[in-house]
C-alpha positions as CSV (number, residue, x, y, z in Angstrom):
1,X,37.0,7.1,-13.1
2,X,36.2,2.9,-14.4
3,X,32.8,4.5,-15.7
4,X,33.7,7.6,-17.2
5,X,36.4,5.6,-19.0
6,X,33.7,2.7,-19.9
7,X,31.2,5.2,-21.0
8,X,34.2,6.9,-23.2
9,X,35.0,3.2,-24.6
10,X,31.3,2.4,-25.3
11,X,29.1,3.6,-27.7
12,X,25.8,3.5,-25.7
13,X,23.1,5.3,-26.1
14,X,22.3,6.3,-22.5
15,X,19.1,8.2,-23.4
16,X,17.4,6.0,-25.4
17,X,18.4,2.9,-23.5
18,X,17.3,4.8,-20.0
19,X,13.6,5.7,-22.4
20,X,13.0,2.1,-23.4
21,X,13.4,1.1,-19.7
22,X,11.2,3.8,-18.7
23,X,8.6,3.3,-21.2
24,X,8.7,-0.5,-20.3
25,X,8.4,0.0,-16.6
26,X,5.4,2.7,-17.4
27,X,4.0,-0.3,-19.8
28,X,4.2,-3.0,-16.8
29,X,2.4,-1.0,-14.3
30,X,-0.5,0.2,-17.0
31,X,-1.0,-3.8,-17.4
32,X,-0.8,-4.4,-13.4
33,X,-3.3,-1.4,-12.7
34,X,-5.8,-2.8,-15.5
35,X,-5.6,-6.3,-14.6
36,X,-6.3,-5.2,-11.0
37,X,-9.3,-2.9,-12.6
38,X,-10.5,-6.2,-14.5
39,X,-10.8,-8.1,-11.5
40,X,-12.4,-6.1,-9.3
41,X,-14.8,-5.4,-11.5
42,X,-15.3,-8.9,-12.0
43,X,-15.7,-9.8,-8.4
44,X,-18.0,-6.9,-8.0
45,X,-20.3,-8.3,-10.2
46,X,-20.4,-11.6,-9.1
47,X,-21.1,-9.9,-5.1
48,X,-24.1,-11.1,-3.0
49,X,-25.8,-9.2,-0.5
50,X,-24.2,-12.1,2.6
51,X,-20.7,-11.2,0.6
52,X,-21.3,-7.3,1.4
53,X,-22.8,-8.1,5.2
54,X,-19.0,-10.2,5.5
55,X,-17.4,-8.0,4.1
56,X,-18.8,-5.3,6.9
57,X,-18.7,-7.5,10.0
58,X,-14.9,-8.5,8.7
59,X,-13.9,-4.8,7.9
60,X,-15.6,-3.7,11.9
61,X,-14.0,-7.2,13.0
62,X,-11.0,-5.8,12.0
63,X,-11.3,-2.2,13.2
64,X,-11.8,-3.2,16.8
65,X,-9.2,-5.7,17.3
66,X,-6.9,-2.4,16.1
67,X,-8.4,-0.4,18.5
68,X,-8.4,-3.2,21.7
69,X,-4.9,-3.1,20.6
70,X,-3.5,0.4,20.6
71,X,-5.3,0.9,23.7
72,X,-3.5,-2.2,25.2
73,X,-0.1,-0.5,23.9
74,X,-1.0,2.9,25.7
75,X,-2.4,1.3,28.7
76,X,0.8,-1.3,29.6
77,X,3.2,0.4,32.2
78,X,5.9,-1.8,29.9
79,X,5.8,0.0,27.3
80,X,4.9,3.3,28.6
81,X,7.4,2.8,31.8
82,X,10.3,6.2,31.3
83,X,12.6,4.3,32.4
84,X,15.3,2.3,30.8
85,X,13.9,-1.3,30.3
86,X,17.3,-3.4,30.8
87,X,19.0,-1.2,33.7
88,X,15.7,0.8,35.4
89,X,17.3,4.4,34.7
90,X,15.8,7.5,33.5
91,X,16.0,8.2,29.7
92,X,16.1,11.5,28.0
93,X,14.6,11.8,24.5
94,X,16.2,11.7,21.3
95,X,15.9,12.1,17.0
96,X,12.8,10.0,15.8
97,X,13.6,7.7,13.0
98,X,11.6,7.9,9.5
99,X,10.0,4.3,10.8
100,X,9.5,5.9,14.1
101,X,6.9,8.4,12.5
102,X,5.4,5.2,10.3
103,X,4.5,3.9,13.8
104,X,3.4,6.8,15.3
105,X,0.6,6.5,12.6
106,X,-0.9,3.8,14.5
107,X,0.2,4.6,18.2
108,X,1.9,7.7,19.5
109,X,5.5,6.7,20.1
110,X,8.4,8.7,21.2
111,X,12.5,7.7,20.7
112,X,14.7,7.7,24.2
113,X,18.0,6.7,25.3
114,X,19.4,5.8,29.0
115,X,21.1,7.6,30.6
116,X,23.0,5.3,31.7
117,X,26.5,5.7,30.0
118,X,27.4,2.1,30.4
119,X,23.8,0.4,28.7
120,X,22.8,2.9,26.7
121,X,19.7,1.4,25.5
122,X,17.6,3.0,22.8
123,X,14.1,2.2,22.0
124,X,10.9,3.1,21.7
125,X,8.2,4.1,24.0
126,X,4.7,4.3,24.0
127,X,2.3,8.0,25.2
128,X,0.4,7.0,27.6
129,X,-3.5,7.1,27.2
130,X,-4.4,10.4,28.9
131,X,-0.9,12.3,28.9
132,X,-1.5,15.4,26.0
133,X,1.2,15.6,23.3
134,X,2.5,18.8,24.9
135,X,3.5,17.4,28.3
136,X,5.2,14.5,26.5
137,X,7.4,16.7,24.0
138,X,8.5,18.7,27.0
């Protein structure tokens, strides 16, 4: 009711005022993704053939420590235990998150909650290594 009576009492051009920011914010992020362009382009011109051969042994560097990792993850009863980690019960699955599915990305993750009515822990836990997706969704 405050802003319909504000917007009555004002003369404000919503349209126009909304444009400008628009055309502002559009402006911003042309000058971002050019000065991004710029400097690549500079750095890739200025590249040696040791800064490409770092580049790869960084980049495969990289990729394996990922990989040692998620297999660590799927491997560790910890994480991949079914039972509640505070009390020891059994958990039944429930809803997934939106961040939940961001994780699965990486590692395959499920949502479950005890059973227990008086902990009632929620968390994740991790598919084992092994286990196919449709035992686990069962």
């Amino acid at each position: 009711m405050a802003l319909a009576i504000f917007l009555l009492v004002e003369r404000i051009n919503i349209r126009q005022t909304l444009r400008a920011w628009l055309v502002a914010l559009w402006q911003g992020l042309q000058d971002l993704f050019s000065g991004l362009t710029r400097a690549v382009i500079g750095r890739a011109q200025n590249l040696t053939f040791s800064d490409l051969v770092a580049y790869a042994l960084l980049f495969v560097a990289v990729c394996l420590v990922l990989w040692r990792t998620r297999r660590r993850l799927m491997t560790l009863p910890r994480f991949t235990a079914l039972k509640c980690p505070r009390c020891g019960s059994g958990m039944h699955r429930v809803h997934r998150r939106w961040h939940d599915r961001l994780v699965d990305l990486y590692v395959p993750v499920r949502r479950y909650q005890c059973e227990d009515p008086d902990c009632r822990w929620r968390g994740l836990r991790v598919k084992p290594l092994g286990r196919d997706r449709s035992s686990s969704d069962s």
